[in-house]
C-alpha positions as YAML, in Angstrom:
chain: A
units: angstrom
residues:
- id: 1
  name: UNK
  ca: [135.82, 149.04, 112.67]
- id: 2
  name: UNK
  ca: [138.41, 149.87, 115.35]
- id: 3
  name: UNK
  ca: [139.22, 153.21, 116.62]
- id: 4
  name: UNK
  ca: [143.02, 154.73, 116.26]
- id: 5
  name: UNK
  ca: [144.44, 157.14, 118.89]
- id: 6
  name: UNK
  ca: [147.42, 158.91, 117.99]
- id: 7
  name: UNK
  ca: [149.34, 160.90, 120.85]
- id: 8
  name: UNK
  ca: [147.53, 164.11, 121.03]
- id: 9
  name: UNK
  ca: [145.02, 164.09, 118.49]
- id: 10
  name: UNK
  ca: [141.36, 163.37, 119.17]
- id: 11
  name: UNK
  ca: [140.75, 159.48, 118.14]
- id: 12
  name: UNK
  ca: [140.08, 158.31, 114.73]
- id: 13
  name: UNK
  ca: [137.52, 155.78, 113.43]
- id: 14
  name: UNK
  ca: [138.77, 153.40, 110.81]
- id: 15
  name: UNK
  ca: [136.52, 151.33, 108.75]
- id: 16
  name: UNK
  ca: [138.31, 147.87, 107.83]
- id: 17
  name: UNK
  ca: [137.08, 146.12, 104.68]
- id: 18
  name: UNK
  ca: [136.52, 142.46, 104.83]
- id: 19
  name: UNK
  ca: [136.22, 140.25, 102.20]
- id: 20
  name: UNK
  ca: [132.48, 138.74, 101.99]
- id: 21
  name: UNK
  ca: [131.91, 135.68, 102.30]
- id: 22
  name: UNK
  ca: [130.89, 133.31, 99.44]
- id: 23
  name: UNK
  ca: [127.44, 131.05, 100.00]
- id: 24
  name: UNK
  ca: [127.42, 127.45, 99.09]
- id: 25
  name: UNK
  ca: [127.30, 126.49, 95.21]
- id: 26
  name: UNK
  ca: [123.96, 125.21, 93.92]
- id: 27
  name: UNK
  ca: [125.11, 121.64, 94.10]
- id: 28
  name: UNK
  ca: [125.93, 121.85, 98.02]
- id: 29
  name: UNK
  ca: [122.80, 123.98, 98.28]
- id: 30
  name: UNK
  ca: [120.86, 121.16, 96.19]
- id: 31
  name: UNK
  ca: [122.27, 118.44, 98.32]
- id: 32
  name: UNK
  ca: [121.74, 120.09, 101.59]
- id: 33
  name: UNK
  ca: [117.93, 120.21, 100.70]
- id: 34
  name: UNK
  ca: [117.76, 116.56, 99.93]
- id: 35
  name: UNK
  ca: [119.14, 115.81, 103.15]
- id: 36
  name: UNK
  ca: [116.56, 117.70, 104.86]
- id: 37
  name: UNK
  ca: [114.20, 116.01, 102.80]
- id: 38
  name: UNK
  ca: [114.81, 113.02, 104.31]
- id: 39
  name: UNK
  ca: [113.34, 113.57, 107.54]
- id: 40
  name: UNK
  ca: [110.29, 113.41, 105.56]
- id: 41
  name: UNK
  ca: [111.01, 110.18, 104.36]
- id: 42
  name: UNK
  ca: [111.60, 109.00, 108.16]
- id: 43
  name: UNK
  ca: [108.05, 110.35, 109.08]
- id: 44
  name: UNK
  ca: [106.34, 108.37, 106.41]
- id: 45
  name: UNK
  ca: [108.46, 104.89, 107.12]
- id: 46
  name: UNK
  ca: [106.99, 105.46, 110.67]
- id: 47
  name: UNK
  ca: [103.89, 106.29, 109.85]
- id: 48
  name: UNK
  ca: [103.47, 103.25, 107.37]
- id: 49
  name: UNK
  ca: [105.34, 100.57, 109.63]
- id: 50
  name: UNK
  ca: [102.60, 99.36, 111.68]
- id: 51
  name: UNK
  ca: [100.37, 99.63, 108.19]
- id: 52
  name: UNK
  ca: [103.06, 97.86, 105.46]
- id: 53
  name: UNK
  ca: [99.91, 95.95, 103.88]
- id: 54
  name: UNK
  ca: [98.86, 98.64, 101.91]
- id: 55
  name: UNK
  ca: [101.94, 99.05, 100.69]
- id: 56
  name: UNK
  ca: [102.73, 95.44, 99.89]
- id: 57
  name: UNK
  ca: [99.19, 95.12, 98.32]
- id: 58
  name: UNK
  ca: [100.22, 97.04, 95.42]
- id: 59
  name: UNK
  ca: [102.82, 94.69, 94.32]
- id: 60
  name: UNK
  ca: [99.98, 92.08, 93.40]
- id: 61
  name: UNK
  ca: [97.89, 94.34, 91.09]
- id: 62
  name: UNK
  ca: [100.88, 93.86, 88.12]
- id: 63
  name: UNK
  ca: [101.78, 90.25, 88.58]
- id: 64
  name: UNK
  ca: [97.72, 89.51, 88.70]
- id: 65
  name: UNK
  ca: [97.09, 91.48, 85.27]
- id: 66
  name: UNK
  ca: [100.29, 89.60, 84.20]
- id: 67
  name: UNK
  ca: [99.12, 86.31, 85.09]
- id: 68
  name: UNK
  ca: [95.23, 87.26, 84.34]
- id: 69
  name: UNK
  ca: [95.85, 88.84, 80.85]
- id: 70
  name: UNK
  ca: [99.50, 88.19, 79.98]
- id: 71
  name: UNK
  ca: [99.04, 84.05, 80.79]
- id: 72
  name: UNK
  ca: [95.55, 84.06, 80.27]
- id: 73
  name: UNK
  ca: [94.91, 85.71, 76.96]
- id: 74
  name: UNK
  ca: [98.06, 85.05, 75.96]
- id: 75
  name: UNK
  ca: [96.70, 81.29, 76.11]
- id: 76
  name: UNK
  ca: [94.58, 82.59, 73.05]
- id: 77
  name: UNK
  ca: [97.34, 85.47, 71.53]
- id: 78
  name: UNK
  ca: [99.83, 83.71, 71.26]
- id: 79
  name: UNK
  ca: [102.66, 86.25, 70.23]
- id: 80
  name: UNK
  ca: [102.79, 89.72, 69.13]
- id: 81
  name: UNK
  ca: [104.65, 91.71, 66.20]
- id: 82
  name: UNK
  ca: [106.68, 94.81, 67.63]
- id: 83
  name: UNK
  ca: [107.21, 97.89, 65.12]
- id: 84
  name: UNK
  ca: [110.40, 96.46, 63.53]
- id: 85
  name: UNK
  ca: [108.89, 93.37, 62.29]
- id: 86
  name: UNK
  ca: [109.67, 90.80, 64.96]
- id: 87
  name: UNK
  ca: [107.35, 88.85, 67.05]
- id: 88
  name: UNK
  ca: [107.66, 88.47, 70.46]
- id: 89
  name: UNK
  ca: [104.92, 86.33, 72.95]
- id: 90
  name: UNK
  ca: [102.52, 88.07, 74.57]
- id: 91
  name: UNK
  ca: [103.17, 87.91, 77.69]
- id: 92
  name: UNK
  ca: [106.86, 89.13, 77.02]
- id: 93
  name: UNK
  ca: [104.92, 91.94, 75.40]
- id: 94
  name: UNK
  ca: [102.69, 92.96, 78.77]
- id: 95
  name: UNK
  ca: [105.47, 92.22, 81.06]
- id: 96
  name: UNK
  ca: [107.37, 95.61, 80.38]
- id: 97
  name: UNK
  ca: [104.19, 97.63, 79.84]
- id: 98
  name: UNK
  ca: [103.25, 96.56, 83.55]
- id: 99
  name: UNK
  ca: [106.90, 97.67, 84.84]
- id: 100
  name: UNK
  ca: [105.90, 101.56, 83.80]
- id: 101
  name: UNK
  ca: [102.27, 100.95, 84.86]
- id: 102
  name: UNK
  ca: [103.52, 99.48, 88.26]
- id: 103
  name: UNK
  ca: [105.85, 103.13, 88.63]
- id: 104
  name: UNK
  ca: [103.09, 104.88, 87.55]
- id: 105
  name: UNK
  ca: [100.27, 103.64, 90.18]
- id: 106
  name: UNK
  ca: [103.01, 103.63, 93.30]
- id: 107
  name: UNK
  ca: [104.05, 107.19, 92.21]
- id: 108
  name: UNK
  ca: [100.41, 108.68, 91.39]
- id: 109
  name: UNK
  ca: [98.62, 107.00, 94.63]
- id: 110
  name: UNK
  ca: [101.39, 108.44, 96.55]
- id: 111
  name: UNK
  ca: [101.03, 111.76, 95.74]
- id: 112
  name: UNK
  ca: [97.92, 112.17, 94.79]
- id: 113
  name: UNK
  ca: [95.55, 110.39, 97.80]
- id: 114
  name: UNK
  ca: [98.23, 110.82, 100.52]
- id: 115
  name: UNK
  ca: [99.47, 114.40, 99.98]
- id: 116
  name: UNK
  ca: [96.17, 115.73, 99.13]
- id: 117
  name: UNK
  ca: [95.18, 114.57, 102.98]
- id: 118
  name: UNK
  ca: [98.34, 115.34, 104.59]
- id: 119
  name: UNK
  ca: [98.03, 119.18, 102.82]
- id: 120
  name: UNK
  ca: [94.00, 119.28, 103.39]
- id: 121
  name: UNK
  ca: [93.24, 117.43, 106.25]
- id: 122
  name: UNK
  ca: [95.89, 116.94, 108.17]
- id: 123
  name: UNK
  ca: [98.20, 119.93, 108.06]
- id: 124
  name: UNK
  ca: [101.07, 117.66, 108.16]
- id: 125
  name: UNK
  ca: [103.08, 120.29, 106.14]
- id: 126
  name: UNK
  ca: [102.14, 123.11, 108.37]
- id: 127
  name: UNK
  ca: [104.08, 121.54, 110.76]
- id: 128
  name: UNK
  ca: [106.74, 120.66, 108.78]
- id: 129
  name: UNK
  ca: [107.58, 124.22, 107.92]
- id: 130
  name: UNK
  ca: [107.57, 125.19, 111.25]
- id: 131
  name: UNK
  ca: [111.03, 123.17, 111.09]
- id: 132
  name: UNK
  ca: [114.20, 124.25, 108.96]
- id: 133
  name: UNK
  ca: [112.32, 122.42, 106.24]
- id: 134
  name: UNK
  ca: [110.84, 124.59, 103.45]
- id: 135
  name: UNK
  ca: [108.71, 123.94, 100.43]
- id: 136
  name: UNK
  ca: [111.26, 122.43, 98.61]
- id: 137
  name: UNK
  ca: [111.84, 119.87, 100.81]
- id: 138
  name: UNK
  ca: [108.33, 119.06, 101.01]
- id: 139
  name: UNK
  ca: [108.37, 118.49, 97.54]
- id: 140
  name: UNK
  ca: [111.39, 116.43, 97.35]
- id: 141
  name: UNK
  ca: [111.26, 114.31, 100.51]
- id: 142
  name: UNK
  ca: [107.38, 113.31, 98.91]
- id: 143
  name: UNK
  ca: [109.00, 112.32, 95.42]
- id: 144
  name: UNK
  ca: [111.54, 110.29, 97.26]
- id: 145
  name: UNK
  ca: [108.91, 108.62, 99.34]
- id: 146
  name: UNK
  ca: [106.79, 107.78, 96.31]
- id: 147
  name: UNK
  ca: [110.42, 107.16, 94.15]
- id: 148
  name: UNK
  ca: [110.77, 103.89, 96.94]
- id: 149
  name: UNK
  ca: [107.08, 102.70, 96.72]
- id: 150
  name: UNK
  ca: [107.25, 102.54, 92.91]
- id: 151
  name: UNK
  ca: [110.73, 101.13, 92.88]
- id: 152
  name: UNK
  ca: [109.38, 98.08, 94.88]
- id: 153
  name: UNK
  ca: [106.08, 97.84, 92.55]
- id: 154
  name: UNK
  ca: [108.78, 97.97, 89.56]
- id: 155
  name: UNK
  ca: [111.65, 95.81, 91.07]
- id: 156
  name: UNK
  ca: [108.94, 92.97, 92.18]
- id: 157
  name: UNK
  ca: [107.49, 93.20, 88.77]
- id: 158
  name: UNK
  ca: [111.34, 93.01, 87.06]
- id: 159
  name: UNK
  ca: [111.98, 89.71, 89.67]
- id: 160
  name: UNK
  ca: [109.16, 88.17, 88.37]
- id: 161
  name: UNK
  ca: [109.46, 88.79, 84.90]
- id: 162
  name: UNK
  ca: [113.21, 87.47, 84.78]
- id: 163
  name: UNK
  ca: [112.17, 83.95, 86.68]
- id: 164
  name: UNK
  ca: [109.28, 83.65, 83.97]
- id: 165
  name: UNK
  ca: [112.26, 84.21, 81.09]
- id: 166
  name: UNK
  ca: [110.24, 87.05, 79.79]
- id: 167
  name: UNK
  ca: [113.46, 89.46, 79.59]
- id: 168
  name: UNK
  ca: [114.77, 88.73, 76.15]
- id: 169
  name: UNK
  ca: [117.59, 91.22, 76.31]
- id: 170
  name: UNK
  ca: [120.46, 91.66, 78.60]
- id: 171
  name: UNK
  ca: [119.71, 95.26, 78.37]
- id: 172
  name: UNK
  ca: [116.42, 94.45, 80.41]
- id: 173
  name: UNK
  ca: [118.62, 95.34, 83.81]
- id: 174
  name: UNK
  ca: [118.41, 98.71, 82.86]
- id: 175
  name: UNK
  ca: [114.61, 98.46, 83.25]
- id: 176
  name: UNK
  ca: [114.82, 99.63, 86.95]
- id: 177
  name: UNK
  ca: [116.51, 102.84, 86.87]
- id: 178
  name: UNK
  ca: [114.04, 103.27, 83.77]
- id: 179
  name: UNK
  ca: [111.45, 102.48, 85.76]
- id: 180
  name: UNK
  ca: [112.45, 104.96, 88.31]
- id: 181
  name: UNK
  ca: [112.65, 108.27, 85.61]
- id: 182
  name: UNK
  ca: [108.52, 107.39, 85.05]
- id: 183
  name: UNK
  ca: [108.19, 106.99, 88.64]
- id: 184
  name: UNK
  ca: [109.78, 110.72, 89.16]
- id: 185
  name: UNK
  ca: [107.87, 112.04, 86.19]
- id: 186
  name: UNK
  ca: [104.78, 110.75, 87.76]
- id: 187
  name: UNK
  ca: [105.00, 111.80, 91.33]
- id: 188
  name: UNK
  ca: [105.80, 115.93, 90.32]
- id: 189
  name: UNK
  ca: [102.83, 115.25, 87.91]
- id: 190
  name: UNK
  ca: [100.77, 113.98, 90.70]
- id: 191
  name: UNK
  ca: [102.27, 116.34, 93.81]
- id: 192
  name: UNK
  ca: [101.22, 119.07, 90.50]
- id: 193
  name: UNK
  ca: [97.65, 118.16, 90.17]
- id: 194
  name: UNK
  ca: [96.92, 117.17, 93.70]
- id: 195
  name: UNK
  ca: [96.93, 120.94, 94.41]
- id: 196
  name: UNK
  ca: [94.43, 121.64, 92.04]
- id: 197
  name: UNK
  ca: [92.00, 119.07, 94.08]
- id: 198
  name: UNK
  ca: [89.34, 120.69, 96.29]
- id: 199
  name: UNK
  ca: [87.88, 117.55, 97.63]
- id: 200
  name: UNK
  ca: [87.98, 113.71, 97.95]
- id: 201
  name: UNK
  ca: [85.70, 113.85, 95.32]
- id: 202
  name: UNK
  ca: [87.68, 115.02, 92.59]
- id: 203
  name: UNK
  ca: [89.80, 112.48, 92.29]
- id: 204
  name: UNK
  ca: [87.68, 110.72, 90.09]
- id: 205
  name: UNK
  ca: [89.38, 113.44, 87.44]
- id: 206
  name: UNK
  ca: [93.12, 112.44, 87.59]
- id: 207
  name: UNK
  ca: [92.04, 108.53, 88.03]
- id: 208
  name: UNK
  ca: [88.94, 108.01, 86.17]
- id: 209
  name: UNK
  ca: [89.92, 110.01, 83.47]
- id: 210
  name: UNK
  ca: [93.59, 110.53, 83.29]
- id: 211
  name: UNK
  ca: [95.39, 107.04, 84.82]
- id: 212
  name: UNK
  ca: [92.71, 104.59, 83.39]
- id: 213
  name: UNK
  ca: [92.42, 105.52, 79.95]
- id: 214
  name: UNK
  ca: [96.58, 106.06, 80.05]
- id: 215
  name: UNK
  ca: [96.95, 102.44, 81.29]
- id: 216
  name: UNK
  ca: [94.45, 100.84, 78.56]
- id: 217
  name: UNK
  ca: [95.26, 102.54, 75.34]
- id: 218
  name: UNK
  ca: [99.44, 103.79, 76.06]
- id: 219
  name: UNK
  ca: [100.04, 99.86, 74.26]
- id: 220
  name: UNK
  ca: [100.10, 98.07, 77.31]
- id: 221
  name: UNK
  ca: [97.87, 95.13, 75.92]
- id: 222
  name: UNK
  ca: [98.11, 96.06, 72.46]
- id: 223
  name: UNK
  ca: [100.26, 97.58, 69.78]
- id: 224
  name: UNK
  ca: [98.07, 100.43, 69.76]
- id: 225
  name: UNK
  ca: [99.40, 101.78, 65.47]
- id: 226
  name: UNK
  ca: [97.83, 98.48, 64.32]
- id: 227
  name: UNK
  ca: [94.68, 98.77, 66.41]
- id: 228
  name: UNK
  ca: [93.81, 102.24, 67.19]
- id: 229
  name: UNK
  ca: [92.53, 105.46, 64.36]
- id: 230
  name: UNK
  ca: [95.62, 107.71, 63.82]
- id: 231
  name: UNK
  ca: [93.76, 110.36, 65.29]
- id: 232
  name: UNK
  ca: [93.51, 108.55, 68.82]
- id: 233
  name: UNK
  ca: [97.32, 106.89, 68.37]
- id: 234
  name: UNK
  ca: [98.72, 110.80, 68.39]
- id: 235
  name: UNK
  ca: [96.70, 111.73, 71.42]
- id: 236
  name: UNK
  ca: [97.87, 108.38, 73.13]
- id: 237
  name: UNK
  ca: [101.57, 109.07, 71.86]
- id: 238
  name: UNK
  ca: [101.16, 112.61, 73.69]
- id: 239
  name: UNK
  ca: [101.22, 111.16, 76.97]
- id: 240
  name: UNK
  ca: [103.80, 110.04, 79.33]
- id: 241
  name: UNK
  ca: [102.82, 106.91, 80.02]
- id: 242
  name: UNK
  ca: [103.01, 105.79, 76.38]
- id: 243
  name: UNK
  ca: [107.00, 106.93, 76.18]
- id: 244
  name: UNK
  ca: [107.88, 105.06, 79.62]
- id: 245
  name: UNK
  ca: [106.17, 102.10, 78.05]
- id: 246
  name: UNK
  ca: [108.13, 102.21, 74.73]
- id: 247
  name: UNK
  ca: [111.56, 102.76, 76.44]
- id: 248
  name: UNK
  ca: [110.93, 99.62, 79.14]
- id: 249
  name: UNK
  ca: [109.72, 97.25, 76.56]
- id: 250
  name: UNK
  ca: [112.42, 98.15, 73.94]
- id: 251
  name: UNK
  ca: [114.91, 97.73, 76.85]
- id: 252
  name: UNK
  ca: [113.25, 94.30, 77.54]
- id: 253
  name: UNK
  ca: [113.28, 93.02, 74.35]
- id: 254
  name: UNK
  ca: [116.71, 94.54, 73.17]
- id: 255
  name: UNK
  ca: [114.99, 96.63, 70.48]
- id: 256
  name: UNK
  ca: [115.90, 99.96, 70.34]
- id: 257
  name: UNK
  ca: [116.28, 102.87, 67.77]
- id: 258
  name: UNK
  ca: [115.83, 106.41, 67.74]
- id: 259
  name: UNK
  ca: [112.81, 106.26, 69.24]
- id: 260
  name: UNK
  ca: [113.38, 105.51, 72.55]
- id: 261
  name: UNK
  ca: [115.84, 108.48, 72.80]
- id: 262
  name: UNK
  ca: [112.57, 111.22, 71.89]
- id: 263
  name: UNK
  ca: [110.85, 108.59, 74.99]
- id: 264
  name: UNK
  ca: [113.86, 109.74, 77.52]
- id: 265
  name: UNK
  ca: [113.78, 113.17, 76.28]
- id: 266
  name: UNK
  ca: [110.52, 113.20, 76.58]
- id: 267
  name: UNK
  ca: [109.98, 112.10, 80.52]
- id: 268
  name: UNK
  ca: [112.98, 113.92, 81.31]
- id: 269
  name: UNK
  ca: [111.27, 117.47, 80.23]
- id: 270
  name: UNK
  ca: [108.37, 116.34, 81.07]
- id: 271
  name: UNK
  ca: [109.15, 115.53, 84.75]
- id: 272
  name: UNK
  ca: [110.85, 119.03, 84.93]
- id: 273
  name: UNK
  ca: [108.04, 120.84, 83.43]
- id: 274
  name: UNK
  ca: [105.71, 118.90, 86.25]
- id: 275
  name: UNK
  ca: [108.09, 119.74, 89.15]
- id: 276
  name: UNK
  ca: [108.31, 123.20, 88.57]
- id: 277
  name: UNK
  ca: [104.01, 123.39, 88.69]
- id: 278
  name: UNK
  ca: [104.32, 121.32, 91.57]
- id: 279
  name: UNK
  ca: [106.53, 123.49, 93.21]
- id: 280
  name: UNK
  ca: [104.59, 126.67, 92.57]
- id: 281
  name: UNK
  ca: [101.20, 125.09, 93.29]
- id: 282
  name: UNK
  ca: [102.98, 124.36, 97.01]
- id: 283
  name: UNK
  ca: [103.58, 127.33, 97.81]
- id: 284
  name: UNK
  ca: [100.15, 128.85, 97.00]
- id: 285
  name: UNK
  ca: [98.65, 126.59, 99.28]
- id: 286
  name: UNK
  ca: [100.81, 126.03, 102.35]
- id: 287
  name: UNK
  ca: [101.84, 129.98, 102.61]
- id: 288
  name: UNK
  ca: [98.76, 132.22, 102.07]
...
């Protein structure tokens, strides 16, 4: 607005119209809040520098089931037939199966036993927000942190399996980034649930009743159709575990069909699906 004086008449106000401006697109938007995020991935590389061994410590728990039950029973099982017919050894058969399981456990103990005490004990995220960060990037800078603890679990487990010459395709390589769409469909499922938990004794829910029974009967250590009722083999097919197995050990062994398309589709959706609770679940607890 400026005001316009002409000689002898009172002055006149004159509104100008100005053309608004247009806010960021939802990819600059959706970038911007990643790289907020990452402060939050700073904090925990601090926090966990001076304590690295419990990081590092869950890199053993796959190569000693692998060298425990891969090497040890597959002393005694000697090979296994996969769905189309061909047999494969048994320890090429565990080997992938541990890749999602190792994704899995670095995800779900990251979100699940460290958020629950940085949102219940701590109050680290009441902090946070008091900083340009929001719930989103909460959420996000957490799935990244637990994205790089399971990529290590999953990337020691793929260096090991390659010097042992149990990757029988070249499509194996493709493991990793695999290995890193169960590791995001894990963490939203775990940031998800942790906000359900009231106290450090209901975690025996998600882990005693949810991981374990995943990790023994998803066909880690056994073709599950051959073994299992049907009944039990289309609860087991339901869950995500199951599909992330299929998908690594088809890419392993260079077998692939249809199949392992519905097992992408499937943790894709799924990880959405888990993000969006997760999301919602935040922000009933940290703004009340």
């Amino acid at each position: 607005m400026y005001i316009f004086r002409a000689p002898g008449r009172a002055p006149a106000f004159v509104t100008t119209l100005t053309q608004p401006v247009a806010g960021p697109g939802p990819l600059a938007t959706a970038w911007a809040r990643i790289w907020r995020s990452r402060r939050l991935v700073e904090r925990n590389v601090m926090v966990y520098r001076h304590q690295w061994i419990i990081i590092l410590s869950g890199v053993f728990e796959p190569i000693f089931y692998l060298l425990g039950i891969g090497l040890g029973l597959g002393g005694i099982i000697r090979e296994v037939p996969l769905p189309n017919g061909q047999v494969v050894a048994y320890a090429a058969y565990v080997a992938p199966a541990l890749v999602a399981t190792a994704a899995m456990n670095g995800a779900v103990f990251e979100t699940i036993f460290n958020v629950f005490f940085k949102l219940n004990y701590a109050k680290t995220y009441d902090g946070v927000l008091a900083t340009p960060m929001g719930i989103t990037e909460i959420a996000i800078g957490e799935m990244l942190w637990a994205l790089m603890r399971a990529a290590l679990y999953a990337v020691a487990m793929f260096v090991i399996m390659f010097f042992m010459g149990l990757i029988l395709s070249p499509l194996g390589i493709l493991m990793i980034p695999v290995s890193l769409l169960v590791a995001a469909a894990f963490a939203a499922a775990g940031l998800a649930g942790t906000s359900y938990l009231r106290t450090v004794n209901d975690f025996d829910v998600p882990m005693g009743l949810i991981v374990m029974p995943m990790f023994l009967f998803s066909g880690t250590f056994f073709p599950i159709e051959s073994v299992l009722p049907d009944w039990l083999v289309t609860i087991v097919q339901l869950t995500p575990l199951y599909h992330g197995i299929n998908l690594i050990r088809g890419l392993s062994t260079g077998i692939l069909d249809i199949g392992q398309l519905w097992d992408l589709l499937y943790l894709v959706v799924f990880f959405a699906i888990c993000l969006w609770i997760a999301m919602r679940q935040m922000e009933r607890k940290l703004i009340k």
